[in-house]
N, C-alpha and C positions, 0 to 999 in steps of 0.2 A: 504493500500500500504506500503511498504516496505519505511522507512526513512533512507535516505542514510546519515545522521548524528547520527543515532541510534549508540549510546555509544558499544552494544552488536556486533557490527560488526567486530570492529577490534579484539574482543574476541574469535572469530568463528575458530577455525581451518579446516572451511571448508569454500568456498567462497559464498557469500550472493546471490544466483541464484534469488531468490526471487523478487531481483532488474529488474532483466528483464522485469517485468511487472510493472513496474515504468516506467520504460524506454519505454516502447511501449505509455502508456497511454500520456507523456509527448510529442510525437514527431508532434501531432500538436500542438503544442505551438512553434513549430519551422519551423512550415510549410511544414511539413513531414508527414510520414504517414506507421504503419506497415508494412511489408514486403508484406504478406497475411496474411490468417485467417489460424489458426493449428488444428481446429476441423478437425480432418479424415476423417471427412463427406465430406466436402468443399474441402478439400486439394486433398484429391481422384481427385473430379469432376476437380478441377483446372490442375490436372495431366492428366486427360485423353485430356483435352483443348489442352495441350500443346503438349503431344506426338506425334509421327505420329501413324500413326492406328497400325504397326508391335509393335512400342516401348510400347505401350500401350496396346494391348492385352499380350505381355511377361509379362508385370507387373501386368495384374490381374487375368490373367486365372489360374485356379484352377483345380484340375484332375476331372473327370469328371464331374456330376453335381451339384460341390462345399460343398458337405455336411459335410466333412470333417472341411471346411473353413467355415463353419457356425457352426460347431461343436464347434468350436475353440469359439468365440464370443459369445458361450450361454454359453459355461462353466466358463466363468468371470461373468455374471449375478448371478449365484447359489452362491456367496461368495460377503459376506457384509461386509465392515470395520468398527471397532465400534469407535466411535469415542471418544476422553476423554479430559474431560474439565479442567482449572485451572491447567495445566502445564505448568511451567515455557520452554518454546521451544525455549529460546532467543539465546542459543549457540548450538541451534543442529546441527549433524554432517551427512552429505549423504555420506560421504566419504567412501570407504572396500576396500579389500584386493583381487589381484586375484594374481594366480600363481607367489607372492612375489614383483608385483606390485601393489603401491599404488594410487589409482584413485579416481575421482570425484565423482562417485555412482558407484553402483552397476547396472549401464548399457554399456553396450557397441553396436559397429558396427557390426549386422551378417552381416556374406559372402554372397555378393552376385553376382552373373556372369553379363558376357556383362555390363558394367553399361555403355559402349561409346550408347547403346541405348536409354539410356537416356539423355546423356549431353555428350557434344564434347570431355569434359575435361576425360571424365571416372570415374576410380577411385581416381585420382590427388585433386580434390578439396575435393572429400568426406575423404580420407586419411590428409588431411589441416586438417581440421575440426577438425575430430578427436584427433590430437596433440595436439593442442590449448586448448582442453577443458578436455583434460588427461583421454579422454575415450580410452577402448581397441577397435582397428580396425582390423578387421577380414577379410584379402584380400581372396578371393576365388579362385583355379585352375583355372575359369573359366574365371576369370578375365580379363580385355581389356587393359591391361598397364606390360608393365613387372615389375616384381618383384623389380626388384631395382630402378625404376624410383618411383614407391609409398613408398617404404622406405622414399626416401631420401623429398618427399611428408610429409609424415608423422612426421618428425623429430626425434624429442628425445621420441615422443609419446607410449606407449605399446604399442604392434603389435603381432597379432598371423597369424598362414597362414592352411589355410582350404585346404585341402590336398581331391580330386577326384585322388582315385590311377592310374594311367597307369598299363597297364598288360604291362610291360617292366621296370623291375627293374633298368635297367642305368637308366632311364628316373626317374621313380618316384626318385632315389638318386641324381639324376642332381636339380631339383626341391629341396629334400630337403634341400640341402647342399647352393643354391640358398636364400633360404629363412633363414635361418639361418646365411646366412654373409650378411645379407640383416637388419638383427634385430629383423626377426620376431621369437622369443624364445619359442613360445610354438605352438605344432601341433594338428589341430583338424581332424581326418578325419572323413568324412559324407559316411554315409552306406546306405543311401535310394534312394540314385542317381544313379544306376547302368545304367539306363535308365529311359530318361523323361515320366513324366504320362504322358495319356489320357487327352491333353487338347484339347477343343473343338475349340475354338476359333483358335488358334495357328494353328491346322491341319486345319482345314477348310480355311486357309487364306495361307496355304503353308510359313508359318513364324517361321523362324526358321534365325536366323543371322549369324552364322558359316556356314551353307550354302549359303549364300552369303558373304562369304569372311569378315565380319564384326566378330571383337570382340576378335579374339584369339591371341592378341598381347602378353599375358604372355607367350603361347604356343614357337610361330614363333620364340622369342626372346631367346629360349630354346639350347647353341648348342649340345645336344642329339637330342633333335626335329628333328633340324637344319640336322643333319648329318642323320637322319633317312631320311627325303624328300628327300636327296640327293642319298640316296641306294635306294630309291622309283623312281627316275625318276621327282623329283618334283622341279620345280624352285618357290621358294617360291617368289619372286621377280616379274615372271610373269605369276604364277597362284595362285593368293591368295584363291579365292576359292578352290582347290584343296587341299592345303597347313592347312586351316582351317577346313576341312572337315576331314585330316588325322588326324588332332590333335585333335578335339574335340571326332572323336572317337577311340581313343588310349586311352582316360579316359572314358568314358561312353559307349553307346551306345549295351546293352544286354549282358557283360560280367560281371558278379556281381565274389565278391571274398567271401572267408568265414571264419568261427574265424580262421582258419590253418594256414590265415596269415598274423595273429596279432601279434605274438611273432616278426618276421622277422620285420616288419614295426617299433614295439616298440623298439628293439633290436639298429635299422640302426639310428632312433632317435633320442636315447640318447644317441649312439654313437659318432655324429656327431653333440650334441647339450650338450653335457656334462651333462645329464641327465637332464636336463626341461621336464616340462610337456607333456603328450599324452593324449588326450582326443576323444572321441568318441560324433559325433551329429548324432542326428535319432532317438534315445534310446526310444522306447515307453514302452514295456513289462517290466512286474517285472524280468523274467527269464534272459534277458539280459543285463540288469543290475548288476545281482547277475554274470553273465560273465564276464562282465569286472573288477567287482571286481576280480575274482578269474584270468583275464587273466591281472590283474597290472596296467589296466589303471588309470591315474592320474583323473580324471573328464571325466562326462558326460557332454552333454547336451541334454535335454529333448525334443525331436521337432517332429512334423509330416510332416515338410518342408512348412508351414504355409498351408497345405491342397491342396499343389501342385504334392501329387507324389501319395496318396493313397485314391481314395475317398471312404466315407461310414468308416471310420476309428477312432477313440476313439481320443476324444478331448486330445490335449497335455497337459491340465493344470490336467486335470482326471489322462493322464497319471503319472503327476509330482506329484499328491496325493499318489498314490498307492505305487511309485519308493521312495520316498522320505520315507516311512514309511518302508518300505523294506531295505533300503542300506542309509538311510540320515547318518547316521554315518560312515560310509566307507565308501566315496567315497563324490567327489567336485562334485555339480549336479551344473548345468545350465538348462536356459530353455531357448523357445522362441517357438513363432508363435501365432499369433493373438494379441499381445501387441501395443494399441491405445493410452496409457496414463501412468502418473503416477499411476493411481489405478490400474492398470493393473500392472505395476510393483510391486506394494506393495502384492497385492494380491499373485502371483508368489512366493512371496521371503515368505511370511507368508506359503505356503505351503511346503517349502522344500528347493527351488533353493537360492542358495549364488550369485547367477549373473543369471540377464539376458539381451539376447541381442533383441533388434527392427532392422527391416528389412524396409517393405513396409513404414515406415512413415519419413526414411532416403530419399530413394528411389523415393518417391513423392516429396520431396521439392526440390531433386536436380533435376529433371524434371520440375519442376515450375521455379527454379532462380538459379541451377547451386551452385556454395561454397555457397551463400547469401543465398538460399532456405535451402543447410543442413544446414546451421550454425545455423537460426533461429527455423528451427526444434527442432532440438536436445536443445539450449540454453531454448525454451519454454520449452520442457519437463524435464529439470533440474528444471528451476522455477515452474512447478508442480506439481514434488515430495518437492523440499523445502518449496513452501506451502501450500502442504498436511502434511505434518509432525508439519509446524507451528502450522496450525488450529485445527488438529487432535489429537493431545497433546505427540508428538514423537518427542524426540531425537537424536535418532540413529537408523540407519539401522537394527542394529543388536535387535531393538524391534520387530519385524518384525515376528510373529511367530504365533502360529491357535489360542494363546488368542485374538489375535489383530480383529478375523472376525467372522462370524455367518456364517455358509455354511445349504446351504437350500438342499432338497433331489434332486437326479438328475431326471428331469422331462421335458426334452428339444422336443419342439412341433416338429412333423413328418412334418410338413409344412417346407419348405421351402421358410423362411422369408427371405428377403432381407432386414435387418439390417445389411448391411455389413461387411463393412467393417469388 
């Protein structure tokens, strides 16, 4: 366990996460008692206890018959960390750098939609969290809170805003000029949501929450939106379903866009943002990749949407092998999907990605216990990369690289195992 009188502590330029689990171990000696259990295994089951059946099938349906999402979870098995002994790890650092923000690791909040499905509060306590612990928070267009009520949520915290385009250019500039005097300084847009997969679960159960008037508070709150329902005939006041249904498909729902108009979106950007960051999530192909280089964007992010939009589809971390050998030098990669642990991160970043972000294991604690559920999440998984690097005999993040692992030939069973998560 970590000694909170350890000489090396106040030496750290990075904060002692490791303490966390000091801290858990300690709280029946006061008559307490951890939060819950953070095995993904457990935490899942605990999340589906608490959801209602609609919150809970959103959160784990998968495009069709998940192979994708199991794709994702075998390709972390094929890659081994080696581990090294007799390192002095007393002042290591989790600390890095994203778009000239300085943060706590090398992880961060993905975007994620509806989160009022989860917890009353929305995005407000998971954007807390996130401040506090100087991780990047990644609001989603799809988001259940306006724009400016999770800024001011989020604090002094990094903040970037996940951008679903509207085919209506005021709108999409209303939004991003919103987010931008909001603090959120770097833009990602997501190119594999044109329209939601084939999920079985979801359609079979008629669940879908923007159809029932739940969720589109970034939207409503919009006045482009706003002034659109009103050319529509629409009282958003006394038909919020109506109101939620225009707006969620004004961004999604079978209009997809294409690189043509990528210059115009990059252009409007850094216009309006004084040049900050553009980055692109979805990115699986080496050839699009090699595009966004040549079309100037600042960073990827590597994702298959955790195995929610494409099934039967090449694992993302496969993908981030490939990309990462292709363009790792040109170009800021991210990654994410299927990320259960710190060695899931490590792994990640040894392959290519300089950041990556967790989704589902956010998403599960704030469905369990609300700010206390993410807060405990995310703080465990800080203390599991701090002591994976203690015991593993690493330093810095920036050790992080295809010396550090043994990758086994890809050999993933046709069966469709349920090792989940």
């Amino acid at each position: 366990m970590s000694d909170p009188t350890n000489p090396n502590i106040s030496k750290r330029s990075t904060e002692q996460w490791a303490l966390y689990q000091r801290e858990n171990f300690w709280k029946v000696n006061e008559g307490n008692w951890p939060p819950f259990n953070t095995d993904p295994r457990q935490l899942e089951q605990q999340a589906k206890e608490k959801l209602s059946q609609g919150g809970w099938f959103y959160a784990s349906s998968n495009a069709g018959q998940s192979y994708t999402h199991l794709a994702n979870r075998q390709a972390f098995f094929r890659h081994r960390i080696i581990p090294r002994q007799l390192v002095d790890t007393n002042l290591r650092d989790t600390t890095t750098e994203i778009f000239g923000h300085n943060v706590s690791a090398p992880i961060g909040f993905a975007p994620i939609g509806i989160n009022k499905i989860y917890h009353n509060l929305a995005e407000l306590p998971v954007a807390k969290v996130a401040g506090e612990l100087n991780l990047p928070y990644c609001l989603s267009t799809a988001g259940s809170t306006p724009i400016e009520k999770v800024a001011a949520a989020n604090g002094n915290g990094p903040r970037f805003f996940q951008l679903y385009m509207p085919h209506d250019d005021e709108l999409t500039l209303s939004l991003l000029n919103r987010a931008w005097k909001s603090g959120f300084d770097a833009l990602i847009l997501t190119t594999d949501t044109w329209q939601l997969g084939w999920r079985h679960d979801d359609v079979a159960h008629s669940n879908y929450a923007f159809y029932r008037g739940i969720g589109a508070d970034l939207g409503l709150s919009d006045p482009v939106f706003q002034k659109r329902c009103k050319e529509a005939g629409i009282d958003i006041e006394k038909d919020i379903v109506a109101a939620s249904a225009k707006w969620i498909d004004s961004i999604w729902h079978g209009r997809a866009w294409s690189w043509e108009k990528i210059p115009w979106l990059i252009e409007q950007w850094k216009r309006i943002s004084g040049g900050r960051p553009f980055a692109i999530k979805g990115i699986q192909s080496v050839a699009d990749a090699k595009k966004c280089v040549d079309y100037g964007v600042d960073g990827i992010v590597v994702s298959n949407h955790a195995g929610r939009q494409v099934d039967g589809a090449i694992a993302s971390l496969d993908a981030l092998e490939n990309i990462a050998e292709a363009v790792g030098d040109k170009i800021y990669i991210m990654y994410d999907s299927g990320v259960r642990g710190a060695s899931d991160v490590v792994k990640a970043l040894a392959l290519g990605a300089k950041f990556v972000f967790v989704g589902r294991l956010w998403v599960w604690g704030l469905s369990v216990m609300g700010e206390e559920g993410v807060r405990h999440v995310m703080k465990s998984l800080l203390a599991d990369l701090d002591i994976l690097m203690g015991v593993a005999g690493f330093n810095s993040v920036k050790e992080f690289d295809r010396s550090i692992i043994e990758s086994y030939p890809k050999s993933y069973s046709l069966i469709h195992e349920r090792y989940g998560l």
